[in-house]
N, C-alpha and C positions, 0 to 999 in steps of 0.2 A: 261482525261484518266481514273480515278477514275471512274467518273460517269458512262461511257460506261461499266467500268467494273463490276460494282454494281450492272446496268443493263441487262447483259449477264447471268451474275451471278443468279439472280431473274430468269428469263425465265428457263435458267435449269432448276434449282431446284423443279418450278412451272413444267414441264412436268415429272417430275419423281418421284414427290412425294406426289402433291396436292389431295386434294380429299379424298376418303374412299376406305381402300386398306387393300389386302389380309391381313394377318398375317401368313408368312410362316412357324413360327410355329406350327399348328395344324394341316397341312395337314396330313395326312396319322395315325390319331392316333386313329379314330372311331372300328377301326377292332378290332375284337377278336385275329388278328393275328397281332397286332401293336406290344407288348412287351415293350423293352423300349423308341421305339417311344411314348407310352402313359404317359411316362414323364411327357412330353412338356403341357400334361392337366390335369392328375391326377396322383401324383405317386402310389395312394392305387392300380391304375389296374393291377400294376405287379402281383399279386397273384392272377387276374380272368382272366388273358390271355392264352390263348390255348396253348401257348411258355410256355418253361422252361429254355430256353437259349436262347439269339440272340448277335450278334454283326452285325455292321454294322454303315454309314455312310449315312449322307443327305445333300441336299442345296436346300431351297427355295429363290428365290427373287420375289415380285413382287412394283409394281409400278403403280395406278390408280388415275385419279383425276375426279372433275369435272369442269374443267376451259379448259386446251389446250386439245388437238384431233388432232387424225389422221386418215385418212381411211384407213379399216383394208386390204384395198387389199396395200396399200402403205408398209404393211414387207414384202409381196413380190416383188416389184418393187426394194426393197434396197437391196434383194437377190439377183436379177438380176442385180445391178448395176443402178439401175434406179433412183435411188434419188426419193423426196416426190413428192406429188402432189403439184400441186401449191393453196395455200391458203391465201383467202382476208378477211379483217374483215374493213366493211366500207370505201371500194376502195381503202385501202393500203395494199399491200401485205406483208403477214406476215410467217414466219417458219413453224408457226402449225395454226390448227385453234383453236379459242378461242370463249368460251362460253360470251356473255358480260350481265350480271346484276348485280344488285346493291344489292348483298347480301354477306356477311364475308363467307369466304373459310373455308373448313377443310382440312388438310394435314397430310396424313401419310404414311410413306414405313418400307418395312422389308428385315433386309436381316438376314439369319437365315443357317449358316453351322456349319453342328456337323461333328467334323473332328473324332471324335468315340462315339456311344452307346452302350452298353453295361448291359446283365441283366443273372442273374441267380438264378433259384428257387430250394431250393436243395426236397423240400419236398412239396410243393403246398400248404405251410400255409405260408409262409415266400421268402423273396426273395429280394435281394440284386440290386442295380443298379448303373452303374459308366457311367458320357459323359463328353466328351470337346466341349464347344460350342462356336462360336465365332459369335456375333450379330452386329448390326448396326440399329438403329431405329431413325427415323428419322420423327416427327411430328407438327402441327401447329392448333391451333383452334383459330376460329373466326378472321383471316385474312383478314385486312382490303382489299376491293374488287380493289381498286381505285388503292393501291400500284400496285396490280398485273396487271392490266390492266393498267397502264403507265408504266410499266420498261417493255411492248415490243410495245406500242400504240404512246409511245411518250404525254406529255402532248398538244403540241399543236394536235394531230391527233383527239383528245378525247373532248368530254365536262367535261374538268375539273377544269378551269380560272374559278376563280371567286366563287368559291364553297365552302359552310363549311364542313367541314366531323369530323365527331366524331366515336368514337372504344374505345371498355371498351374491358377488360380480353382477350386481345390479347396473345396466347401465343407460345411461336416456341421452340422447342428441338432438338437437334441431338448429339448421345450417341453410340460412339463404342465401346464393351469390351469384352472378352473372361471368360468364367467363366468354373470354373469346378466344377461337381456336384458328391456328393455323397447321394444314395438313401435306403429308408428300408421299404418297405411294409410288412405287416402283417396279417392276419386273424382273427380276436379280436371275431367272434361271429359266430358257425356253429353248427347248429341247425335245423333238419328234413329240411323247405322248406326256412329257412330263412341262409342271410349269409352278414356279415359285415367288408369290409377290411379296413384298415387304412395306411397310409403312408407320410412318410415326407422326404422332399429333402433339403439337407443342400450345399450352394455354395459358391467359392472362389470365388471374383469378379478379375479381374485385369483391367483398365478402360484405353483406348488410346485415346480419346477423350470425352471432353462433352461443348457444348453450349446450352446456353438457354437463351432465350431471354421473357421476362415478361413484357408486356404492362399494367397496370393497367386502366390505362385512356388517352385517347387523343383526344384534342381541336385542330382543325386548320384550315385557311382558305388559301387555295393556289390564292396567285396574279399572278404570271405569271410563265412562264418554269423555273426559276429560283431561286425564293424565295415564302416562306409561311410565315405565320404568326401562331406560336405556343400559343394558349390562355391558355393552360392546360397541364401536359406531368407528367406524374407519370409510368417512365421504371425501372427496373434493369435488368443486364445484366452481364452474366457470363460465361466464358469461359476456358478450358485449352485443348490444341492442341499443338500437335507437332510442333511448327509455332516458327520463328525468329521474334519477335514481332520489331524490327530494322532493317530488312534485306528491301532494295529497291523493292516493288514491280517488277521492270522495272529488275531486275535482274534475278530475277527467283528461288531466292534463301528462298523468305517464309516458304515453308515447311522443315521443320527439323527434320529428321526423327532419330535423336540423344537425341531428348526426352521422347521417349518413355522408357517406359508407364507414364500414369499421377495421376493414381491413383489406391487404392484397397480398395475391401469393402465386406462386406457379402452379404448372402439372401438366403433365403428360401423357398420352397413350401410346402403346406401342403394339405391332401384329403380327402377326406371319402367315400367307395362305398357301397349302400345295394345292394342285390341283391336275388331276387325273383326268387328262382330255379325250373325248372321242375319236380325233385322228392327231397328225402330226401339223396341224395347219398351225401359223404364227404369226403372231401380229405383224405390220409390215409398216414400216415409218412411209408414211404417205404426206402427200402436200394436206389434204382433207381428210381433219379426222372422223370424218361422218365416212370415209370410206373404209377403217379399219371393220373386220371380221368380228364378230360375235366368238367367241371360244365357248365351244358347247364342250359338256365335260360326262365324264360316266359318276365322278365322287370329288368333293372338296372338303375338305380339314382347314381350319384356322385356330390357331392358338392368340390372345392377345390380354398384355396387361392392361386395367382397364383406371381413368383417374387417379393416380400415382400424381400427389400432391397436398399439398397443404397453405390455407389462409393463415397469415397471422393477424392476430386481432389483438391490437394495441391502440383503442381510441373508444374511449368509455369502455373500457375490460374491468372488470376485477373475477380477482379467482380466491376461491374461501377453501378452508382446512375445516373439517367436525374431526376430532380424535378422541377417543375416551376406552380406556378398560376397565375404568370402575363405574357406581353406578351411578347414573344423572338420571334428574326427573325432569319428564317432557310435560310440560302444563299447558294445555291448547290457551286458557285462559289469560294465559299472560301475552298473547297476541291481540286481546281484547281490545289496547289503544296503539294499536300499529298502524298506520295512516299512510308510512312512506315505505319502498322499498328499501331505504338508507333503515330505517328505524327498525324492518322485519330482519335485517341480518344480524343486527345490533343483539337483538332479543335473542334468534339463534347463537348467534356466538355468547350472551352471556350465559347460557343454559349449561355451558361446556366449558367455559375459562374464565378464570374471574376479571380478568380483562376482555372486555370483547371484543377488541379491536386485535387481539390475537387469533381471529377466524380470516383475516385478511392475509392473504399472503403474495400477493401479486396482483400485477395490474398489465398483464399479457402473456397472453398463450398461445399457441399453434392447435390447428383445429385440422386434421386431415379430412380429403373427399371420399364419396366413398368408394376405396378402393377395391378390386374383385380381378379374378381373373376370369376369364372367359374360352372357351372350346366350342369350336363349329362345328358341324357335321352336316354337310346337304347332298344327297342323293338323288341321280336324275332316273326316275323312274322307269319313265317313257316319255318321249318328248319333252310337252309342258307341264310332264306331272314329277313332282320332286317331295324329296319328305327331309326336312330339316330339323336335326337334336340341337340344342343350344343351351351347355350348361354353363353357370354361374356362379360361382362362390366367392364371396364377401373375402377381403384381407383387412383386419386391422393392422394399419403401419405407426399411428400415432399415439396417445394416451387418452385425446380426447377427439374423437372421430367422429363424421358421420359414416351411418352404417345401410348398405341395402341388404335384402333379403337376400338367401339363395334359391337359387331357382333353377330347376333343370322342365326344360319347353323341348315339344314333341311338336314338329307343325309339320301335319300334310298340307300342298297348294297345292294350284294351278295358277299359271301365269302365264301370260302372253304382253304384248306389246302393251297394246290400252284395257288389259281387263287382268284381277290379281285376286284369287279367292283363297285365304288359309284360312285354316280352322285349329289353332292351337290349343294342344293340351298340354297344362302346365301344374307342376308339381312344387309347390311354394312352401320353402324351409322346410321342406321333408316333412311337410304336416298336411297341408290341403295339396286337392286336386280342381280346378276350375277346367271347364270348355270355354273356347271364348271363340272367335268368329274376327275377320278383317277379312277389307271388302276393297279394292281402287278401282275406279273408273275414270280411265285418260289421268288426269292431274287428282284426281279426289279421293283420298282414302277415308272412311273409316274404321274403327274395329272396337271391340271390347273383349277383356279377357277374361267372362261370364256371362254367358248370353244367358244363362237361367234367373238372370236380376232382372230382365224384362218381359218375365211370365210371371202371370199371378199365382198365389198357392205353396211356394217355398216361403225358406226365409233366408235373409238377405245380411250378409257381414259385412255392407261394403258395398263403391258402387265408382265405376272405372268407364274413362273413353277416351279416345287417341279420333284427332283430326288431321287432317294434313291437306295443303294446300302444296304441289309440285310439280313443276314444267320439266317436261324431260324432251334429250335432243338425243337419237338413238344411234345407234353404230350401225351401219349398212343399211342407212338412209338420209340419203342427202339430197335435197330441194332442188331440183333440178336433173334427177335422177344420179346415179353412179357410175361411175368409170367400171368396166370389167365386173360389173354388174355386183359390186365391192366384195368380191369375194364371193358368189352365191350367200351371202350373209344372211339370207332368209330362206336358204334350205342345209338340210341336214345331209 
């Protein structure tokens, strides 16, 4: 029963999260008319955005790999009612289709709702920002290949009897928590054609879960459907979840949602933007900051570190040790009357120490966000035509982290006031390439970052969309008309 469920268990998670995937945070943040959407990548942009005020709400989720697939005419046949295609991998029929070679996986999802944004600039040198956000990131590197293709292959379906396999710096995370931010951008340098902002986001973490899982090293030879032989195994493993860690599987009663939350912690962002203006015009402290200027630019740069922080998880944690240089036998078998979560670590730790209660070695840990640094690059074309690079790279700062993808996006717009069309192309952990599409109208964005998931005919790793719901109050417009016409603010 175990087994089947471990195995179920894998296959999900392998369709929803494997591979190199969106991060739904950054959608919609390249615009001059993002506001506090541009949070999420630099807080200095509050004070170069076309906005003086917004509020509003988002939700992205997406989910991409490169191991299971579907055809993409198959979301429409589930619209209709139609259920998947049918799909075989080596004359067995299987759920999805699966890619099969012999190379370690990358895994990652995001799920990213800000239940409010919020920003306000009173004078267009300085500007304030407040959001609730509530995440979910869920990732894996270097995933051994074999696991994944025997929890839906079955070991006898597969060539995998008889085989040595080794996996160094295996590592798995998944991290839910809600944070709330407090933000301050500034104007530190404004000078004829030059102009320098600055900004730092300070956050309350509150953490509802975190796992991770840490492979260092692993030796092993699989003899039959049943038993391996462990030559090497250097894990730690760390956990706190809402979970009855005694509760009967077969009950249904695991999830306990009377322990929440698990943990709290800080963190930070921090930014820097130049920017290279069209003329020497400057913001001007005004009574009304609906009458501050627009700063039109020929090129902007932004550096910024991005989630610099960490939850501690001290309330239902435990964290386990596997260590072995000699050899141990792994027998699936002896999971056979495992009923509790208490009872399945019992059985792993006796597989390895003749006490098994020496797999336990703590009962809290620090879990970092996922941290990255991030580089702007947005070019004014002509007018409202701009093309913006925005690269990403992941830092690991803790031992047990959440991790996002890295990502380097290419986005040509257009933007104006109430209308915003990019089309970004984005190059995900240096493996794939996706087009994706984002659209706003007045307050209403959508976008995805794969528009070929909603044509029939391909096939489909994965399936991504960004909403947004936001009011914006613009700079050189004010209800009741402008003084000195705020600057020519609506011409160049």
């Amino acid at each position: 029963m175990i087994i089947k469920s471990v195995r179920g268990i894998l296959f999900l998670m392998t369709f929803l999260v494997l591979g190199s995937t969106v991060s739904a945070q950054f959608w919609g943040t390249s615009s001059n008319y993002s506001g506090s959407r541009g949070l999420a990548v630099n807080p200095s942009l509050m004070t170069t955005s076309f906005v003086y005020a917004d509020f509003g709400f988002n939700l992205g989720v997406a989910a991409y790999n490169d191991f299971a697939f579907v055809k993409t005419g198959d979301y429409y046949r589930c619209l209709r009612g139609e259920g998947l295609s049918d799909y075989y991998v080596n004359g067995k029929q299987t759920p999805l289709g699966v890619v099969l070679n012999e190379k370690p996986k990358n895994a990652y999802e995001t799920l990213d709702f800000t239940v409010l944004s919020a920003m306000f600039s009173p004078n267009g040198k300085s500007a304030i920002g407040f959001f609730v956000n509530n995440r979910v990131y869920t990732d894996g590197k270097h995933i051994p290949w074999e696991v994944l293709e025997a929890s839906i292959m079955t070991l006898e379906a597969g060539d995998y009897i008889g085989r040595n396999y080794k996996s160094k710096n295996t590592r798995l995370g998944v991290m839910a928590w809600s944070e709330v931010g407090f933000s301050y951008s500034a104007t530190v340098y404004d000078r004829y054609y030059d102009k320098v902002d600055f900004g730092v986001t300070l956050k309350g973490l509150v953490g509802y879960a975190g796992v991770a899982l840490d492979i260092n090293d692993i030796d092993k030879d699989i003899l039959n459907a049943d038993t391996s032989v462990i030559h090497k195994l250097d894990l730690m493993a760390a956990m706190s979840a809402p979970l009855d860690y005694n509760a009967p599987f077969a009950d249904g009663n695991l999830l306990n949602l009377n322990e929440l939350p698990g943990g709290y912690g800080l963190g930070f962002d921090i930014g820097v933007t130049y920017t290279n203006k069209k003329d020497d015009k400057v913001s001007k402290i005004d009574d009304r900051p609906c009458d501050e200027p627009r700063i039109y630019y020929n090129w902007r740069l932004g550096v910024s570190l991005l989630d610099v922080g960490a939850v501690r998880y001290d309330d239902n944690a435990r964290v386990y040790k596997l260590m072995t240089d000699t050899d141990k036998i792994f027998d699936v078998t002896q999971f056979d009357d495992v009923e509790t979560m208490e009872s399945l670590m019992d059985t792993l730790g006796g597989m390895f120490y003749e006490n098994p209660e020496d797999a336990y070695v703590g009962d809290r840990f620090l879990m970092g966000l996922p941290t990255a640094l991030s580089v702007q690059f947005d070019y004014n074309i002509y007018r409202s035509f701009y093309v913006n690079a925005t690269w990403i790279q992941p830092i690991r700062l803790y031992k047990y982290s959440s991790m996002r993808p890295a990502q380097l996006v290419v986005e040509p717009r257009f933007e104006t006031r109430y209308f915003d069309f990019t089309a970004p192309v984005t190059f995900y952990n240096y493996e794939k390439v996706f087009l994706g599409a984002e659209l706003r109208l007045a307050f209403l964005s959508v976008g995805t970052q794969n528009v070929f998931n909603f044509f029939g005919g391909g096939l489909s790793y994965g399936l991504d969309l960004y909403v947004a719901l936001k009011f914006n109050l613009y700079k050189g417009k004010c209800f009741g008309g402008c003084r000195d016409a705020c600057w020519n603010a609506d011409f160049r």
